[in-house]
N, C-alpha and C positions, 0 to 999 in steps of 0.2 A: 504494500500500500504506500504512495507516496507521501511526500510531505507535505502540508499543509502550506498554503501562499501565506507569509506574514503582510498585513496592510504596509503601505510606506508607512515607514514612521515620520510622526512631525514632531516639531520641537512644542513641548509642555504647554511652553511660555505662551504661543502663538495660538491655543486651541481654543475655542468661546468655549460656554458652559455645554450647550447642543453637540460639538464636535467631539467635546470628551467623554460624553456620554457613550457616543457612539462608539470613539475607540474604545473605551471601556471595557461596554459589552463584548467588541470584535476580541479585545486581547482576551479575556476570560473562557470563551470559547476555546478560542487557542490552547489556553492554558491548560484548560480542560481536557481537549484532544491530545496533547502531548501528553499529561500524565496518566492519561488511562493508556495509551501508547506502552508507556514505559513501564508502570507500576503493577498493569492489570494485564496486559499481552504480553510484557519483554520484550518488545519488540520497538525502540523507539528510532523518531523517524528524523531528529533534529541532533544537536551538539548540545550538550550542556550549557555551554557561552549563548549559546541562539537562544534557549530557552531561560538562559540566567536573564537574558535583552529584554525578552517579554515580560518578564516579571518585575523588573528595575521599573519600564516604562511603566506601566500599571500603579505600582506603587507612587511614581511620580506623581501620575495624574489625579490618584486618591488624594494626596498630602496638599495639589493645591487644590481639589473639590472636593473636602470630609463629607457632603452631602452624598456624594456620587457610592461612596463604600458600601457594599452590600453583604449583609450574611452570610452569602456562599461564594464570596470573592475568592481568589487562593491565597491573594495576600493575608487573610484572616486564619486560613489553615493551611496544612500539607495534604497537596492535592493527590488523586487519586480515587479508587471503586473499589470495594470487594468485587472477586471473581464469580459467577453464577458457578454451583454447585458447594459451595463452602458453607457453613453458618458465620456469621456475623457476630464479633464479639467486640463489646466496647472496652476500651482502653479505660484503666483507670486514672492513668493522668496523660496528656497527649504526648504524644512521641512526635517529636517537633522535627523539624531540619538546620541545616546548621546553613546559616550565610559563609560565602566563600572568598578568598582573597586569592591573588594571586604572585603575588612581589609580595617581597621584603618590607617594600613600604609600607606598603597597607596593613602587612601585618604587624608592624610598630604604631601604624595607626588604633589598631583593637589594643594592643598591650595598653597606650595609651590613653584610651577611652575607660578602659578599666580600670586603670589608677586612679581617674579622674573620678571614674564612677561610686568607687568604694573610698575618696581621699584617703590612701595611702602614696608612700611614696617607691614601694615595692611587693609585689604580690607574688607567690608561687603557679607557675603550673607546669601541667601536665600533659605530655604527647605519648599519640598513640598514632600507629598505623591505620591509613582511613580504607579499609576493607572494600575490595569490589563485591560485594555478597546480598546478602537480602533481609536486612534487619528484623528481627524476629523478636519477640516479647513471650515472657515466661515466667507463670504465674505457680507461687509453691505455698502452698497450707499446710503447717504443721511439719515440715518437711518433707514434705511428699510434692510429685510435679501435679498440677490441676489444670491448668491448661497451658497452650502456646497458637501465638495468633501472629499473623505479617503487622508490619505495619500500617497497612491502608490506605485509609487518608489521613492516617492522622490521629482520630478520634476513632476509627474503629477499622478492624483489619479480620481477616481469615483466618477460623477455626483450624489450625496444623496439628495439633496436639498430637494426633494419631500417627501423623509423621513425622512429627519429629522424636516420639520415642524410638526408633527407627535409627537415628544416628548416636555410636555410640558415647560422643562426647556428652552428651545429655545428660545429667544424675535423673533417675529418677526419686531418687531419695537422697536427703542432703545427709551426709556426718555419718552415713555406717562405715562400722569397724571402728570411729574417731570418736572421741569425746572433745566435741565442738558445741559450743552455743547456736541454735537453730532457731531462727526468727518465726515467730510464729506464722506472718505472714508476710513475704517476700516475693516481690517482684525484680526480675532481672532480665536486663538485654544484651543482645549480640547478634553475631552477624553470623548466620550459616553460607557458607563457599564451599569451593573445590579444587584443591590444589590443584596447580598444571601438572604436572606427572599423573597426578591420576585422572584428571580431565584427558589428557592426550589418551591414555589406556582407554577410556568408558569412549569416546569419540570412535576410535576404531574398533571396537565389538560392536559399538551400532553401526557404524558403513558395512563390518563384514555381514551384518545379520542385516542389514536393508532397511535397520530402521533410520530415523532422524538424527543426524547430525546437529551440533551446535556451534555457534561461530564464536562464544570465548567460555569460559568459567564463569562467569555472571550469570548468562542464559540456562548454564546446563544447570546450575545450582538453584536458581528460579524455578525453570520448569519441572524440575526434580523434586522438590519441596513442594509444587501446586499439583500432584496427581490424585486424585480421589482416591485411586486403590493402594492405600499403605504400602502394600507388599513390594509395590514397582519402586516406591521410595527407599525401602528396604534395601534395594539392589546398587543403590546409584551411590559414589564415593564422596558423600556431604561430612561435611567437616561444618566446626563454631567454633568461635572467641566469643568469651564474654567479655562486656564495656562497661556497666552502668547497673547499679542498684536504684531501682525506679524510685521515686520520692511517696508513693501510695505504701513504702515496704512498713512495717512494723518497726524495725531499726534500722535507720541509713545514719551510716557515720558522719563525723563532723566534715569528711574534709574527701573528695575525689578517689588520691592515693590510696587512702586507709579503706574505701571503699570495693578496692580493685582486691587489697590484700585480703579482705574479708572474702570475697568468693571465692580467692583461690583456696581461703581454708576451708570454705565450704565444700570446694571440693570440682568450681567450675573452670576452665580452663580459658587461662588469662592470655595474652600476648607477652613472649617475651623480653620486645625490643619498646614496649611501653617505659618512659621514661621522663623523671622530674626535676623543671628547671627553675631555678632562683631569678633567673630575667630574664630578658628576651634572647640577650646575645646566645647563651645559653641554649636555646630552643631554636632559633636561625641555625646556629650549625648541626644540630641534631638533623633538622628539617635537608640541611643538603645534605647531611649521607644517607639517611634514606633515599632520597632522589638519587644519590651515585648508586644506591645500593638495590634496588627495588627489582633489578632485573635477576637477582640472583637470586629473592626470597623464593621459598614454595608456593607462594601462594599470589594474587595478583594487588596490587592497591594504587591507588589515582591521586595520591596525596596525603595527609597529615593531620590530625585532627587537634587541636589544643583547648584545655578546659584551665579554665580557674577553681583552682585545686579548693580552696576553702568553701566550704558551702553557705556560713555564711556571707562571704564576700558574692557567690553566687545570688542569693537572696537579697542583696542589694543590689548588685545590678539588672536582676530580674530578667523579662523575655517581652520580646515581641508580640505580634497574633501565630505566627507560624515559626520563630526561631529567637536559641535565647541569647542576650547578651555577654554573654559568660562561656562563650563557645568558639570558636572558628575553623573551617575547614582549608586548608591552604592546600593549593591543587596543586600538582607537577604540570609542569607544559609538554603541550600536546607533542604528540610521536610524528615527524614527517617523514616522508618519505618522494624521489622522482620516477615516476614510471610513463607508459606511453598510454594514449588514447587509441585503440584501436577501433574501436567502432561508437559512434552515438546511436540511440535507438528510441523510440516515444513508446511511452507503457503510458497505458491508460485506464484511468482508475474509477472510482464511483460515479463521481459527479460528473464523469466523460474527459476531466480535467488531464489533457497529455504532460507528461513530466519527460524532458530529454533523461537518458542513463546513459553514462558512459560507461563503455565497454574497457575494461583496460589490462594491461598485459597485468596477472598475477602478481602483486609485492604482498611482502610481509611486514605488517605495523605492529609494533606490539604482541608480537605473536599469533597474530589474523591476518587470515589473508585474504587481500583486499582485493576484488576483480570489477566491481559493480559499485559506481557513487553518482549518486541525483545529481543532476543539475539544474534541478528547481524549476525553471520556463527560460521560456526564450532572451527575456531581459538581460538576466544571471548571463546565457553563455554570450549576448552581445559584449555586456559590462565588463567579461572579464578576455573578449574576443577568443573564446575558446572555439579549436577545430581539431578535425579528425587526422589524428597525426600526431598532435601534439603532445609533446612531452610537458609534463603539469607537475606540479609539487600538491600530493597529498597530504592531507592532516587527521587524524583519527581525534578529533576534539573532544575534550574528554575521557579519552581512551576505548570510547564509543563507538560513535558515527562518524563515518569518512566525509571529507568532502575536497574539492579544490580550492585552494587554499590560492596559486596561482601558475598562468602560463611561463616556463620556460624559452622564452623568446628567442637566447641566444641557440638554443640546438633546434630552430626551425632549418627544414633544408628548401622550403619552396615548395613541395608536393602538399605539403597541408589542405583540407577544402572544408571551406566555413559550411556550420551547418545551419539550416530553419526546421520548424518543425513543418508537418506537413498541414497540407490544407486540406487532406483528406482523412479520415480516422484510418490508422493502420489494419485496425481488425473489422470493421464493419464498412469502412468504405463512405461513412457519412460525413455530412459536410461541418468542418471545423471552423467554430468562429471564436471571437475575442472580445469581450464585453469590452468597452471602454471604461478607463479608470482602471482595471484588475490586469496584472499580469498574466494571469492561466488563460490557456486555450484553450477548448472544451470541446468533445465529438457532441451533437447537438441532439443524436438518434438516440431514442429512448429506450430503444432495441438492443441496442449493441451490447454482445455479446461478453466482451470484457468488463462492461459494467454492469451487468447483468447481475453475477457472483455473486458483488460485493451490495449490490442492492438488494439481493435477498440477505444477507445477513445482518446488512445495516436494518434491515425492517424490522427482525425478529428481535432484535438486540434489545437486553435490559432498558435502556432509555429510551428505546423505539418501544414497541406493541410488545416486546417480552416475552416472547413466543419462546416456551424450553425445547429444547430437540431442535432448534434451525440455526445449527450455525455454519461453520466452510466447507466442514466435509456433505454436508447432507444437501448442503446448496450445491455443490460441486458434484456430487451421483443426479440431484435432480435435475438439472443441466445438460449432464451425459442422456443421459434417458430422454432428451426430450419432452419433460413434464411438463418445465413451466415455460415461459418466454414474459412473465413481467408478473409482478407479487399477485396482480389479480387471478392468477391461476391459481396459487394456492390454496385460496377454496373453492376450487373443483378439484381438489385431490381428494379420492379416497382410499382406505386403508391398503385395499386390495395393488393399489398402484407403486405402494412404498414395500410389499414383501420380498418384490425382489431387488431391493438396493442393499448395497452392503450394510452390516451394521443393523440391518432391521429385521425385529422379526413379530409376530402378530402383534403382542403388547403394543410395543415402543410404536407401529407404525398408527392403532388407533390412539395412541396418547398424543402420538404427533397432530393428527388431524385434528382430533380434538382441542388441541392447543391454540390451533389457527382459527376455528370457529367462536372460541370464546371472545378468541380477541375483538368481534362484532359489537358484544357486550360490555367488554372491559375497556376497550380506548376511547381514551378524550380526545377531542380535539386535537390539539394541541401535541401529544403524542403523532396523533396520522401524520399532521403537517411534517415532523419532524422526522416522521417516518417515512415518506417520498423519497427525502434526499436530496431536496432542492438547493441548488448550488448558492452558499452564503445565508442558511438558514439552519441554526441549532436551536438547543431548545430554549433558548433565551426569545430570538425570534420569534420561534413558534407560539411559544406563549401570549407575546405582543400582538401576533396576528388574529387570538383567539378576542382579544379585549375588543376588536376594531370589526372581525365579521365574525358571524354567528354561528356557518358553515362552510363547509368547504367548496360548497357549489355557488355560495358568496363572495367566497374565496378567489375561486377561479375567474367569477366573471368581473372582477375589478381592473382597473387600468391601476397603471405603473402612478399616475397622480394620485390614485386613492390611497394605494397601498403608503405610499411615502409621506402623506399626511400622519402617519405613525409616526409620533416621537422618539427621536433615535435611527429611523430606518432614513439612510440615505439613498440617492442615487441608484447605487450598486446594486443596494440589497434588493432596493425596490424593483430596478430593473431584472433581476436574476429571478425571481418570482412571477415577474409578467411574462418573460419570454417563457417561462418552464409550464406555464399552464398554456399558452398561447400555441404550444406543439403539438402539430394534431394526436401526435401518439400519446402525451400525457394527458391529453383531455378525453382520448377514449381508456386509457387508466382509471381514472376519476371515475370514468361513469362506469363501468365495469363493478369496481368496490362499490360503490351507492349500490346497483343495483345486485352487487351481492350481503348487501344488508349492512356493510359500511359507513356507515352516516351522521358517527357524533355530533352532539350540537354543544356551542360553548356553553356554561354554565356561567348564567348569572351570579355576579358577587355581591354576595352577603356583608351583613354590615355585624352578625353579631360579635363580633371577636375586635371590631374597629377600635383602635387604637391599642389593643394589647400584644405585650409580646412573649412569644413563647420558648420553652427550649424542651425538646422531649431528650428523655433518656431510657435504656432498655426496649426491650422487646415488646409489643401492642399484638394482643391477641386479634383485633380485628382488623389490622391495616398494617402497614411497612410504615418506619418511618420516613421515610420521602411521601409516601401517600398522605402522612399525619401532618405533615409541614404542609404540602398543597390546600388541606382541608384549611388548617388555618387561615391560608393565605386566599381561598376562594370566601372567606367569612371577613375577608377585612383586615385581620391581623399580621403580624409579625415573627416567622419563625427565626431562630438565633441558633445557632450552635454553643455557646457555653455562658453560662449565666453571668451575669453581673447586678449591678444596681438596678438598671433598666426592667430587668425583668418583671414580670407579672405572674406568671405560672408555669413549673415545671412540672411537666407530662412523666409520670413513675408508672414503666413497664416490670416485664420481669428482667432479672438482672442488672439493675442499675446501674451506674457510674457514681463509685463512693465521692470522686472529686467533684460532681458536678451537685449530690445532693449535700454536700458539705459547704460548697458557693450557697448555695441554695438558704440553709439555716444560718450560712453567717450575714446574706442581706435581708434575712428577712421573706423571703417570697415563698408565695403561695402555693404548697405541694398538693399535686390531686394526683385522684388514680384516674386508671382508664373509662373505669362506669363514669367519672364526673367530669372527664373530657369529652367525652361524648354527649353528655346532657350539653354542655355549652355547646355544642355543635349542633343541639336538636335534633341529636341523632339517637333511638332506642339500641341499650345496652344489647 
């Protein structure tokens, strides 16, 4: 799947109050798609620095409009999704991110900030190696393990428990054989990886046996820790450091260090090249020998982590919405490399949007080997006059995602030949056009076959209509078979048609069917819209579009002036919308779903909940919490992610978050259960 177009960015300064609305929304989206990208497929599609860009910018334009700031900003949390098929477990204190630096300077800047912040005139800390792995949280009662979850978004991550008993660095029980102090209740974090040696081993028993290959230690250690059948985890050579005694523990020591020694007596398995500095100079030189050193370790890391060792000195410098003060992550710089372009080629993805790929002669970055990097539209390869031939200087940002970095000028020989994208869709033959204002070029046929795939899955997808059972593989047998040619076929499937595709057998193929008819019943508006796929439309969009038409057949039949009398929607978005209903293929789409009983209607907003705001926590027997935020928000009110003053009512499911009912009794706010959420909703228990 390609990369996302980033809008031009503008300067802050220059933006009205309207403009930064808009970018706003557009960055958040982004943000959005990038870290389910990353945190929820492992699969990301940008550079760390690209997505650190997006996030800077965002923040900027919060800091000069506080109005514009929204509850589900990412600047507010660390972004991300739990995975479908997991349970959902809330974090009991958040598990934040760490701001990053890159120079010397900057990180004399944070030393600095820190002194200032705590007035001392010298403070201790402490570095650790900043793991490429998949941070994981690990919950122990009585000294026994009780649960372990990803980290998520933040506030709530993935049921792993099952798996990661599975790896042996894991206690399941703290202090046997030892007479050690065992906290009654203890939380602790770290990162589960895969060393290279034995990632290089597990990589070739899968090519010999034909399954999937992975392209570093991060992915395999990811997608190893996300299998639903324990057993397959069982198999895979997952490794863990522990980092961090959570602040939710029963006894957290006074000070970082003492923190770290405490687990190893417990018995959890610390990093050995963790080490404590008296000042910065101290920690700088530490910081370049790992960078000399990093290519010799067992295992992979991207950088350097430093904490201020004293916890109360922590507690006065305190934390951001999404990362604390008292933290920094200092990156190594990025791995380059020169190799040759041998072929550009157009892949073409959902929204029809062609992306050039260069082909290029095999190098190794970091231990990857690099054959295949975006070059994002046509602008990029003008801007950096890349051609086929050409000798480029890659860079794996982040240690990541590859990209071209830049042309090699002096080893051109003349044979080089600039390339365009075409005016025809490679795979379907349809006519490609170019919105004005937007970079991406787009196949315009509704048909086509390469975006076909990825529009069934986009449709079924959790944030789309949710449909279990549809995701690449099932979209990719129905495709082979000829079943469907555009989501409105999905409901003419029936059972009998799905027993012969792989993977299905009677069960699974009427649970699938069934899955896709409910969805008649279950999607809002607002959902469909977002569920199309219409180019420059997420669910932020779609939501705006439900406030302004009623239905979709209102929808459709609007001009590009109607639409963009929406606040917020410019030009682009407006335009991108007009043209997608305007195709004769999507509008016999449209009518197809109506007329297979497709046809939500917005819902009128309520006024009971106006002016209050709310924050749920735990588990709700009659709705998700995303469902419970929307209720609110169709009633008027205010959903929040973590309580403060502001608040008016926390929503108590099963399983609570002790930090959030703790905020909760210490401002004061009003705790209800689920029956008395629902009575204010007017809704019967």
């Amino acid at each position: 799947m390609p990369a996302r177009q980033k809008a031009p960015k503008k300067d802050v300064g220059e933006l009205t109050k309207r403009q930064a609305r808009k970018r706003a929304d557009g960055l958040r989206d982004d943000i959005e798609f990038h870290n389910y990208r990353y945190y929820v497929l492992d699969d990301p599609v940008i550079s760390d620095a690209e997505y650190d860009e997006l996030k800077s910018e965002l923040q900027a334009i919060e800091e000069r409009f506080p109005d514009l700031v929204t509850p589900d900003s990412p600047t507010q949390r660390v972004g991300g999704a739990p995975k479908e098929g997991f349970r959902t477990v809330e974090h009991e204190s958040p598990m934040l991110s760490l701001d990053t630096v890159n120079d010397a300077d900057a990180f004399r800047r944070f030393y600095e900030n820190a002194l200032r912040g705590t007035g001392k005139e010298r403070i201790t800390l402490v570095g650790e190696p900043k793991f490429d792995g998949l941070s994981v949280e690990f919950v122990y009662d009585n000294g026994k393990l009780s649960s372990a979850s990803t980290r998520g978004d933040g506030t709530t991550g993935e049921d792993v428990t099952a798996n990661v008993k599975t790896i042996g660095e894991v206690p399941l029980r703290l202090g046997a054989g030892r007479e050690v102090s065992i906290p009654r209740h203890l939380v602790v974090r770290g990162e589960v990886y895969m060393e290279r040696p034995a990632f290089e081993e597990f990589n070739r028993r899968q090519e010999e046996e034909g399954a999937k290959t992975f392209a570093n230690p991060r992915n395999a250690a990811a997608g190893s820790l996300r299998q639903l059948d324990p057993s397959i985890t069982a198999r895979r050579p997952l490794s863990v450091y522990f980092w961090q005694v959570g602040p939710s523990s029963s006894r957290v020591p006074d000070s970082h260090w003492t923190s770290l020694e405490m687990l190893e007596e417990l018995g959890f398995r610390t990093n050995a090249r963790n080490e404590r500095f008296e000042n910065e100079d101290e920690a700088i030189e530490w910081y370049e020998n790992m960078a000399r050193d990093r290519d010799d370790l067992p295992y992979e890391i991207d950088g350097c982590v430093f904490k201020v060792n004293s916890v109360d000195d922590q507690n006065v410098l305190g934390t951001r919405a999404a990362s604390p003060r008292w933290a920094i992550a200092w990156k190594f710089p990025a791995q380059r490399k020169t190799t040759k372009i041998n072929e550009i080629e157009a892949n073409v993805g959902r929204t029809g949007k062609l992306t050039p790929v260069a082909l290029l002669e095999p190098v190794q970055i970091g231990g990857v080997e690099v054959s295949r990097v975006s070059l994002h539209n046509q602008d990029e390869v003008d801007r950096k006059d890349i051609r086929v031939g050409d000798t480029v200087l890659v860079e794996r940002a982040g240690d990541v995602i590859p990209h071209v970095v830049q042309v090699v000028k002096d080893k051109r020989t003349g044979n080089e030949k600039k390339y365009h994208l075409p005016k025809k869709c490679p795979v379907c033959a349809g006519p490609v056009s170019r919105v004005e204002g937007e970079a991406a070029s787009r196949c315009t046929n509704a048909a086509c076959p390469a975006q076909l795939k990825e529009k069934l899955t986009h449709y079924g997808s959790r944030a789309a209509l949710d449909i279990e059972g549809l995701g690449d593989k099932t979209a990719e047998a129905l495709l082979e078979r000829s079943l469907v040619e555009d989501v409105a076929d999905l409901y003419e499937l029936e059972p009998d048609d799905l027993i012969e595709l792989p993977t299905f057998a009677e069960k699974s193929a009427q649970n699938l069917v069934e899955a896709i008819r409910e969805t008649k019943e279950t999607a809002t508006l607002a959902r469909l819209i977002y569920a199309l796929g219409i180019p420059n439309v997420g669910k932020t969009v779609a939501t705006d579009l439900t406030m302004r038409f009623g239905s979709l057949e209102e929808l459709a039949g609007a001009d590009r002036e109607a639409i963009q009398q929406i606040e917020g929607l410019g030009p682009t978005v407006a335009s991108s919308i007009s043209e997608w209903f305007e195709n004769a293929r999507n509008r016999k789409l449209v009518k197809r779903l109506r007329e297979h009983g497709l046809d939500p209607r917005a819902e009128e907003r309520g006024t009971r909940l106006a002016g209050k705001t709310f924050v749920v926590t735990g588990s709700l027997a009659s709705m998700s919490r995303d469902e419970a935020k929307e209720a609110i928000v169709r009633q008027g009110g205010e959903a929040t992610g973590s309580v403060s003053g502001k608040t008016d009512y926390l929503v108590v499911g099963r399983n609570p978050g002790a930090s959030k009912t703790s905020a909760a009794e210490k401002h004061g706010t009003t705790v209800i259960d689920e029956k008395e959420f629902l009575e204010l909703l007017g809704r019967k228990s």
